[in-house]
C-alpha positions in Angstrom: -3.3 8.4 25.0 -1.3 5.3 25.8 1.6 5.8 28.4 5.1 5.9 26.8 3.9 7.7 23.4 7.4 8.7 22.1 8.0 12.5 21.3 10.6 13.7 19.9 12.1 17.5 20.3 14.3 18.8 17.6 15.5 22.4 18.6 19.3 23.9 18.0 19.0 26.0 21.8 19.0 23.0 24.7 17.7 25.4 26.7 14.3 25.4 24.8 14.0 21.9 24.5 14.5 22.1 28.8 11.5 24.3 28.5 9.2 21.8 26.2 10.7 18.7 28.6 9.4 21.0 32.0 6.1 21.5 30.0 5.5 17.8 29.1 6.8 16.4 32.3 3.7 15.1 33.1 1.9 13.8 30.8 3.1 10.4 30.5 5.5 11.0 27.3 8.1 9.5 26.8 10.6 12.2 25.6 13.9 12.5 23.1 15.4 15.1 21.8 18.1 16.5 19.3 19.8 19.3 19.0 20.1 19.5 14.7 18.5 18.2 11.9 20.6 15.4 11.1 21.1 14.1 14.4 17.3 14.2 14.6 17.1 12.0 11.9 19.1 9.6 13.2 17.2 9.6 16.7 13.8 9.2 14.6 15.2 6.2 13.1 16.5 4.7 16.2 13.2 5.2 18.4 10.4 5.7 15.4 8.5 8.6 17.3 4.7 9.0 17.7 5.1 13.0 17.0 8.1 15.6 16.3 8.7 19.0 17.7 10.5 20.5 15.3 12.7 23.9 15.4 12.5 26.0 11.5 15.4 27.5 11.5 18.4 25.3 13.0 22.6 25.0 11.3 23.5 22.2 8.6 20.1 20.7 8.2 16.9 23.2 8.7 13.3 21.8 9.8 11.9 21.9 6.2 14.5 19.7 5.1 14.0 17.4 8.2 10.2 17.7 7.5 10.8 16.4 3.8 12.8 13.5 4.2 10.3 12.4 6.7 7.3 12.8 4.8 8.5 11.3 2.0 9.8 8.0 3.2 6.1 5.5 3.0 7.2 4.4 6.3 7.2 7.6 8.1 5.2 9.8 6.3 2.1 9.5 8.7 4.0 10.3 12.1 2.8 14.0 12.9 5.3 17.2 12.6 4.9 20.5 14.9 6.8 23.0 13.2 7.6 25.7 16.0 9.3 28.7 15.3 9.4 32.5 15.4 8.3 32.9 12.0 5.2 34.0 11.3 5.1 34.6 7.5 2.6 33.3 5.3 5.5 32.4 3.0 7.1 30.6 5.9 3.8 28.4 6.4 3.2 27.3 2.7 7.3 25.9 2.3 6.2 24.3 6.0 3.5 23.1 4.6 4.4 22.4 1.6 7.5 20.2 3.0 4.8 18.4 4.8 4.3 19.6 8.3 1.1 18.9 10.0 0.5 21.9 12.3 2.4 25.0 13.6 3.1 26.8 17.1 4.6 30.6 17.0 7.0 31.8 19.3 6.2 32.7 22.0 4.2 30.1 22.5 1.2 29.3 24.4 1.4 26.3 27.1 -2.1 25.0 27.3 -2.6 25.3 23.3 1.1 23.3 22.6 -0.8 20.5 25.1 -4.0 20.5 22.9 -2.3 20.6 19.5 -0.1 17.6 20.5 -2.8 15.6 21.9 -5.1 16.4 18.9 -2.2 15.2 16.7 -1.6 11.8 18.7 -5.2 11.1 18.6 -5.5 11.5 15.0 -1.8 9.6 14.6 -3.5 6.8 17.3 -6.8 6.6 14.8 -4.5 6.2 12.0 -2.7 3.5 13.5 -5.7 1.5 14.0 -6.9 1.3 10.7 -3.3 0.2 9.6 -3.7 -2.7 12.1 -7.2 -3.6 10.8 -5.4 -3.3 7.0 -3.0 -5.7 8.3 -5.3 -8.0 9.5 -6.8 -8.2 6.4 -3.7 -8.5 4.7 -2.9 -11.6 6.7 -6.1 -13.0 5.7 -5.7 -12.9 2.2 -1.8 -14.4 2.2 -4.1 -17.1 4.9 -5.9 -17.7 1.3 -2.3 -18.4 -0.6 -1.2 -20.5 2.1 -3.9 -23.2 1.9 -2.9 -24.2 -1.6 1.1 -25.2 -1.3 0.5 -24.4 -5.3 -0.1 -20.8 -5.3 3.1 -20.1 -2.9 4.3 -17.0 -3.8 1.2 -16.0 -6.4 0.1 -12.8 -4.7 3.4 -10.9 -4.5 4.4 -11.6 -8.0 0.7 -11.0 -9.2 1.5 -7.2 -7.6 5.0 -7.3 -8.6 3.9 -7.9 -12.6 0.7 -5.7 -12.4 3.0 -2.6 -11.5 5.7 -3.1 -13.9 2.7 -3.0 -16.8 1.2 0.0 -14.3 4.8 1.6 -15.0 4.8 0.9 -18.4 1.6 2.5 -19.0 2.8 5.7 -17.1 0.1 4.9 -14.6 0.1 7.5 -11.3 1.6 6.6 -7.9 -2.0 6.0 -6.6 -2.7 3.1 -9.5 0.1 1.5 -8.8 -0.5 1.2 -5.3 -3.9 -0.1 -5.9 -2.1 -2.6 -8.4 0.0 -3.9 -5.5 -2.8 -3.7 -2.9 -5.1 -5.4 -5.6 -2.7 -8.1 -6.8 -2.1 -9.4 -2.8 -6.1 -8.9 -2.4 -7.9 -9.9 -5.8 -8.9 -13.4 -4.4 -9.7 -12.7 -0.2 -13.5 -13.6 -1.2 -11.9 -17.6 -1.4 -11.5 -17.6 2.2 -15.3 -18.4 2.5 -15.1 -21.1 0.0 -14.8 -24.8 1.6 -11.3 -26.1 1.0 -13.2 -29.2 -0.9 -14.3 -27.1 -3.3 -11.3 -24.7 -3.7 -8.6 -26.9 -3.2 -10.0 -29.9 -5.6 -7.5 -31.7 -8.1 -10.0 -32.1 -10.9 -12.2 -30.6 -13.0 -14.9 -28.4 -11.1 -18.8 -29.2 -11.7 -21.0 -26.3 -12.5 -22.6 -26.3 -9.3 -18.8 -26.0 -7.6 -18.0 -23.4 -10.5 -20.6 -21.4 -9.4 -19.8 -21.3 -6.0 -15.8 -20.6 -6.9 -17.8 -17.2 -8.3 -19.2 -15.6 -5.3 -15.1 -14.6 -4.6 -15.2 -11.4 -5.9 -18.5 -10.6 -4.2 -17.3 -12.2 -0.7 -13.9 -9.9 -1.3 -15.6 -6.4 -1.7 -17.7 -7.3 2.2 -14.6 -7.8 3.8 -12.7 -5.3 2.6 -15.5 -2.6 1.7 -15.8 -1.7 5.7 -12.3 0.1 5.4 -12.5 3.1 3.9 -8.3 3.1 2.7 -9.3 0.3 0.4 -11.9 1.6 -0.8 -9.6 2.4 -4.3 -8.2 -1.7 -4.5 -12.7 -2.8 -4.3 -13.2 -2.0 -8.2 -10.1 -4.5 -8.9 -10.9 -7.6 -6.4 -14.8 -7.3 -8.2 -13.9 -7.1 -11.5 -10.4 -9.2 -12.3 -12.3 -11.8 -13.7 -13.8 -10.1 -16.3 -13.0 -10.8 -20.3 -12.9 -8.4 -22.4 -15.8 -9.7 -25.2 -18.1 -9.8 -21.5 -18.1 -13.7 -20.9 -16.1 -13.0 -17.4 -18.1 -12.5 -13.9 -19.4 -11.4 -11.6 -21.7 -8.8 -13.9 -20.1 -10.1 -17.6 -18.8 -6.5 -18.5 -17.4 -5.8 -21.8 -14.2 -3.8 -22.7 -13.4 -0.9 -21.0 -16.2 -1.0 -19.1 -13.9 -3.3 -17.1 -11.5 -0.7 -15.0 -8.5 -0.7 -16.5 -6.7 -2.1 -13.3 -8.9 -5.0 -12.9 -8.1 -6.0 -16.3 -4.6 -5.9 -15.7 -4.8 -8.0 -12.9 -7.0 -9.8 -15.0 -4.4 -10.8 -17.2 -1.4 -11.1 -14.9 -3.3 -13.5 -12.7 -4.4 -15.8 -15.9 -0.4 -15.7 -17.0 0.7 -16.8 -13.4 -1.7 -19.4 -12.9 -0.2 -21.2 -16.1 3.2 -20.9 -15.3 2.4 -22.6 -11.4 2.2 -26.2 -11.4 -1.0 -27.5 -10.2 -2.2 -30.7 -8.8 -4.1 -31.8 -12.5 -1.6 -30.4 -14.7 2.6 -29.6 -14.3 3.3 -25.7 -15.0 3.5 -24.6 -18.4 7.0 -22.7 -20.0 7.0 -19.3 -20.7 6.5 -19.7 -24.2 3.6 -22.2 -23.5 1.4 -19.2 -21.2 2.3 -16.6 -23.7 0.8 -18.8 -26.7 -2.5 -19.6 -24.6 -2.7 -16.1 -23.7 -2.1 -14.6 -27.1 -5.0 -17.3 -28.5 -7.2 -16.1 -25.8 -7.0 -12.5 -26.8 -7.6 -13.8 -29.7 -10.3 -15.1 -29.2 -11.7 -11.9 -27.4 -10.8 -12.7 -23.5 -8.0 -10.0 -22.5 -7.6 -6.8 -23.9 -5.3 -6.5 -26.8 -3.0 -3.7 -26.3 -2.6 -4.7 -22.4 -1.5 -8.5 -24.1 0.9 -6.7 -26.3 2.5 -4.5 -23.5 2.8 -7.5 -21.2 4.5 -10.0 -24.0 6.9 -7.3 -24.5 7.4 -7.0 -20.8 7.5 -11.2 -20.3 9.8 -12.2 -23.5 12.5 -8.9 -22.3 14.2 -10.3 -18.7 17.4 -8.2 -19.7 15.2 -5.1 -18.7 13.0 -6.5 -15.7 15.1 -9.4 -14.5 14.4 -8.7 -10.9 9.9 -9.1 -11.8 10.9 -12.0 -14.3 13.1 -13.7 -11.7 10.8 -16.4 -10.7 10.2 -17.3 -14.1 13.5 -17.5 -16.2 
């Protein structure tokens, strides 16, 4: 474990977090403490702790209500909780549980196994952080991708900012509309292995460069399949350029074969790209990519009740002026 891992001991009696300090001495932690639940919230925020020790039953703010409002902030969810008390109830365990607390340790407690349960939950916490980091990197890539065309500034985040206000529309779960987000920044990574002469050229492409503009979607699912945490967004980078009557690629599926993300995606990205000047054409109005998108439905290209969700969504900035904001 890396030296200055950050711990912090949340306990109403000072004279049992002396006791977990003397324990912990030394092992190379760096240790904080608090004495009640809302003080410990304030020292978590100040020094965003590796782990928490955390007393049940404490005055003002108990450990399950300190335990909730860290597991359900995104940002802190994944930092590991201890729960240590004297109770012993199965009852007790399930609202620990339940209020998201990773492990437990019973009064009186044993030394060596409080030792081995924190370092098994910093190894697991140091694992975790790693495949963030690796998620980031490939996160970088991908905006790398947006910031070799000055054109498509901007085009990812309001690709995932568009994709899950339809997601919200259609009553989609918490989970889709991550993907939608993760999908919309990552739908076109795969371009980062076509040449810039190719994917960055003002005219019309030839159908051997077409062809090569293609493999994207293929090149995106290898560098993102080795991660297992993106495993969800993979359906949504393959398939968003699939048209519902099956002339889209990579495979030319039809309807709803096409995952219904992808084809949401699909159709945001297609809207965006006409509003977005580009170096053989100025950007088109509102009115302008809603006509060319309605005559492609049409036509059979996007799905028609996904078109008539997001013209409703598009022509209505009084109810999602902060999405619509870069368009109006």
């Amino acid at each position: 474990m890396a030296d200055g891992t950050k711990i912090l001991i949340v306990d109403d009696q000072p004279d049992n977090i002396e006791t977990i300090k003397d324990i912990l001495s030394g092992s190379q932690y760096a240790l904080f403490s608090a004495t009640n639940g809302k003080e410990a919230l304030e020292v978590f925020k100040q020094i965003n702790p590796d782990l928490v020790l955390l007393d049940a039953m404490m005055p003002v703010m108990d450990g399950f209500q300190v335990a909730r409002v860290i597991k359900n902030n995104p940002q802190t969810q994944l930092t590991p909780i201890i729960m240590i008390t004297a109770l012993d109830s199965m009852q007790d365990r399930v609202k620990g549980l339940e209020a998201g607390v990773d492990d437990f340790i019973s009064r009186p407690f044993n030394i060596f196994e409080l030792k081995a349960r924190i370092k098994n939950l910093l190894r697991l916490k140091e694992a975790v952080d790693d495949l963030e980091n690796a998620e980031q990197v490939i996160f970088s890539l991908a905006k790398t991708v947006e910031a070799k065309d000055k054109y498509t500034e901007g085009h990812c985040n309001r690709l995932a900012d568009l994709a899950q206000t339809m997601g919200r529309q259609l009553n989609l779960s918490e989970h889709d509309l991550k993907v939608l987000k993760r999908g919309g920044i990552l739908h076109d990574i795969g371009k980062i292995a076509i040449r810039d002469a190719v994917l960055l050229k003002p005219g019309k492409l030839t159908p051997e460069e077409f062809e090569i503009i293609k493999e994207h979607p293929k090149i995106g699912v290898q560098i993102c399949a080795p991660l297992k945490t993106l495993k969800p967004v993979l359906p949504v980078i393959l398939y968003h350029h699939e048209r519902y009557n099956g002339s889209g690629y990579p495979e030319g599926l039809k309807g709803e074969e096409i995952p219904l993300l992808a084809r949401i995606i699909g159709l945001v990205d297609c809207f965006d790209s006409l509003t977005t000047k580009r170096p053989y054409r100025g950007a088109l109005s509102i009115t302008e990519a809603l006509e060319i998108c309605e005559k492609e439905t049409a036509e059979g290209l996007w799905d028609p009740k996904l078109f008539s969700l997001f013209k409703k969504i598009i022509t209505d900035p009084s109810k999602n002026h902060e999405i619509l904001k870069w368009y109006y």
